[in-house]
C-alpha positions as YAML, in Angstrom:
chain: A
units: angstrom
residues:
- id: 1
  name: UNK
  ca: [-3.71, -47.92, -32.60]
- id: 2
  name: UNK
  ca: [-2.56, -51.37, -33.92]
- id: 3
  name: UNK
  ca: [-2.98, -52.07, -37.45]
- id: 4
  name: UNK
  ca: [-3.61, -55.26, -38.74]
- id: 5
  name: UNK
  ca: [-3.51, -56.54, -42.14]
- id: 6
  name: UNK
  ca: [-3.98, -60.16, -43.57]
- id: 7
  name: UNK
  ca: [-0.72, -61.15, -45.65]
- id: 8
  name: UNK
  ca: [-1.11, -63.39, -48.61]
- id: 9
  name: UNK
  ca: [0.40, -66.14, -47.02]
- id: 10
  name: UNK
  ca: [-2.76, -66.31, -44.20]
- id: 11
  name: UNK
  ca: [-0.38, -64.58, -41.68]
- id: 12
  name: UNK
  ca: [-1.08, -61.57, -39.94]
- id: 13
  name: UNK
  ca: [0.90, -58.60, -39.72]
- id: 14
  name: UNK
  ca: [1.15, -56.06, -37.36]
- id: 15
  name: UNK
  ca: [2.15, -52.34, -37.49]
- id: 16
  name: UNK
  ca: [1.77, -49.67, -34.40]
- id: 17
  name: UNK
  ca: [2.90, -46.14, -34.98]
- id: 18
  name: UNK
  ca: [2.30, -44.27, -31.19]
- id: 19
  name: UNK
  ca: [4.69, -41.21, -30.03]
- id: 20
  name: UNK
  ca: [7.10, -41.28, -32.49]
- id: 21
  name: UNK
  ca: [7.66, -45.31, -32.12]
- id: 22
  name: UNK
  ca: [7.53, -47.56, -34.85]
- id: 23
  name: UNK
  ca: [6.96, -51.40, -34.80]
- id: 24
  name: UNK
  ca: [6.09, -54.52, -37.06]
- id: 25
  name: UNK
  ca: [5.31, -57.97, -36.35]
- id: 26
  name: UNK
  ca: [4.25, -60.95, -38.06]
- id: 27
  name: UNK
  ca: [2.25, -63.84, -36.44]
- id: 28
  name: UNK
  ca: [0.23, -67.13, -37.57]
- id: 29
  name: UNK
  ca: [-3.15, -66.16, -35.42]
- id: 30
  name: UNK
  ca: [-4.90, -63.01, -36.34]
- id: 31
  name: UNK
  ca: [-5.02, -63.44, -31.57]
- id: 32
  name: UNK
  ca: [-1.80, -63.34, -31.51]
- id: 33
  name: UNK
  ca: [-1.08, -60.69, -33.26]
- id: 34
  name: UNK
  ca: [-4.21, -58.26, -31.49]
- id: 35
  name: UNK
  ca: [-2.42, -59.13, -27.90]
- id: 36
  name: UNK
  ca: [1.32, -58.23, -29.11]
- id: 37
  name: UNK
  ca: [-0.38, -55.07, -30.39]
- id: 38
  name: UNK
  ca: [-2.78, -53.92, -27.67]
- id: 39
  name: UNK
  ca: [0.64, -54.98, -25.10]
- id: 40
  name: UNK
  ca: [2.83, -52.93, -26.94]
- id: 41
  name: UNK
  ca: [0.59, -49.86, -27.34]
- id: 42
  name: UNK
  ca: [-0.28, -50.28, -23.40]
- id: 43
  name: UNK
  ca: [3.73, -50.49, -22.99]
- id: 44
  name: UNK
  ca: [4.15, -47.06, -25.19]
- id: 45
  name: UNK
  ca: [1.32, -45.60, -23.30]
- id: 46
  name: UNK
  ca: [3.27, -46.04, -20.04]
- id: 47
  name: UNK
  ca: [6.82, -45.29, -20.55]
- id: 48
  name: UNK
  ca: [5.92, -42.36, -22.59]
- id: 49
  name: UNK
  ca: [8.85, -39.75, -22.23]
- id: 50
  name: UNK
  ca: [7.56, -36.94, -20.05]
- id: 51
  name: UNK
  ca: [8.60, -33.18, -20.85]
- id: 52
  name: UNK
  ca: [11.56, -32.22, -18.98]
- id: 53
  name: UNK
  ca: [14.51, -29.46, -18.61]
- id: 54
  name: UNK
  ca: [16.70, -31.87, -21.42]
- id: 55
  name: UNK
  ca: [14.69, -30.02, -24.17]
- id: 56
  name: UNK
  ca: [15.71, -26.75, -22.91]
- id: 57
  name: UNK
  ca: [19.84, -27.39, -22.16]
- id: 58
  name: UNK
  ca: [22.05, -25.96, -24.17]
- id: 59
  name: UNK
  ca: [24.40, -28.24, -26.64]
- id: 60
  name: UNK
  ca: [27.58, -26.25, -24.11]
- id: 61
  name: UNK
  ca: [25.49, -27.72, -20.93]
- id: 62
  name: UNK
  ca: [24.91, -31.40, -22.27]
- id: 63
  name: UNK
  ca: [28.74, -31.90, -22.95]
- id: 64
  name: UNK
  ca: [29.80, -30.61, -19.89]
- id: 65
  name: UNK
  ca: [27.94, -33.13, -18.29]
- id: 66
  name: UNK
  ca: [28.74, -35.89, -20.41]
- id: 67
  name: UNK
  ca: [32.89, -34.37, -20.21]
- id: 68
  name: UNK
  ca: [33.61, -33.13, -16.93]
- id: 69
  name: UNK
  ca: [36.73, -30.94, -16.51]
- id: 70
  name: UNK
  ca: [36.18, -30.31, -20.32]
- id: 71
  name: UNK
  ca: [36.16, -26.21, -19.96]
...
């Protein structure tokens, strides 16, 4: 979830910590700043890496495929 936090200056700032993504913004209107949040926590949400056979490959595996002919 967004957090937002009232800066001395009368700005707004906004942090979002979600699946191991980090962001911070800074806007004028406390508005602004709840529709960059809820956008990029809705943006998160969806491209949210699913699990797949990269977590299991060995470090031998990965280079061959990024070094073909390497062997």
């Amino acid at each position: 979830m967004a957090t937002l936090t009232k800066l001395g200056s009368g700005n707004w700032g906004v942090q979002i910590r979600q699946k191991g993504r980090y962001a911070t913004r800074t806007f004028r209107k406390k508005e602004d700043a709840e529709t960059w949040g809820a956008a990029l926590e809705r943006e998160i949400n969806l491209t949210a890496r699913a699990p797949s056979d990269w977590d299991e490959r060995t470090l031998e595996e990965l280079i061959d495929l990024y070094l073909p002919g390497h062997v």
